[in-house]
C-alpha positions in Angstrom: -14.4 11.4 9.4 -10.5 11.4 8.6 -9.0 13.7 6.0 -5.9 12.4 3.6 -3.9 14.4 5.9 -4.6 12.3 9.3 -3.8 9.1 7.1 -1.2 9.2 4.6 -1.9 7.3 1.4 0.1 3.9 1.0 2.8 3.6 -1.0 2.4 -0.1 -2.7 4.7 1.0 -5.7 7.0 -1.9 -5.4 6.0 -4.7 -7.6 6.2 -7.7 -4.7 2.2 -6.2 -4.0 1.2 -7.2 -7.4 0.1 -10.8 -8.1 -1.2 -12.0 -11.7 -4.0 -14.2 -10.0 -7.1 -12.1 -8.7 -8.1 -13.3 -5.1 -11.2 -11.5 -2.9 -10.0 -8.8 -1.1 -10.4 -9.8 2.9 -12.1 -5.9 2.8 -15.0 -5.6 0.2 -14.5 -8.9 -1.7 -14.1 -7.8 -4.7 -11.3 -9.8 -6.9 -8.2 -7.7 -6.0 -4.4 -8.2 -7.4 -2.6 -6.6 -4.4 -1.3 -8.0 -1.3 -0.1 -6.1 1.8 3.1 -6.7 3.6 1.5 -9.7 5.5 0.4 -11.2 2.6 -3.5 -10.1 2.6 -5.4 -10.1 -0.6 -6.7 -6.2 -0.2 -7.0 -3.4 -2.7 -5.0 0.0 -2.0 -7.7 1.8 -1.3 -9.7 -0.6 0.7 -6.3 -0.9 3.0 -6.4 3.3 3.0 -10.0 3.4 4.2 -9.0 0.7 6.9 -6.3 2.5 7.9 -8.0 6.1 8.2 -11.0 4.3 10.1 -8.5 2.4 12.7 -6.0 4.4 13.4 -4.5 3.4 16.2 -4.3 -0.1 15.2 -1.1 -0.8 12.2 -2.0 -3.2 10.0 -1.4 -1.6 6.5 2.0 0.0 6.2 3.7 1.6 3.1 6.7 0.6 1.4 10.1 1.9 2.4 10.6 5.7 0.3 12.6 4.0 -2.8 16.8 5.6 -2.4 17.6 8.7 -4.6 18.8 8.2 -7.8 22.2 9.3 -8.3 22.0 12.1 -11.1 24.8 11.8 -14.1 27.2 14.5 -12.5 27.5 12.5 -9.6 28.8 9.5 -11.3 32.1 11.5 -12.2 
């Protein structure tokens, strides 16, 4: 089996994931509020699972890591 380590957890933080209207995810489905990149109707952890079962196959990529914050002394 593959550990966390061999397959990152997604990062699905960014909001354009999230959809009001429930849909069955194309993995288990159950109703799910997510979408992937492509568009898929899939729960986070149902795309993790996938992902740590294929993994040479990309079909379930995380966002892009969100820029640094400038902190307030760096505004001067």
């Amino acid at each position: 089996m593959t550990t966390p380590e061999q397959s990152p957890l997604l990062n699905w933080g960014n909001r354009t994931h999230f959809r009001s209207t429930p849909a069955p995810c194309i993995l288990c489905r159950k109703p799910a509020k997510l979408r992937s990149h492509a568009g898929e109707v899939v729960h986070k952890v149902c795309a993790e699972i996938w992902n740590s079962r294929n993994p040479h196959e990309v079909r379930f990529v995380s966002d892009d890591r969100p820029r640094r914050r400038k902190e307030a002394s760096e505004h001067a």
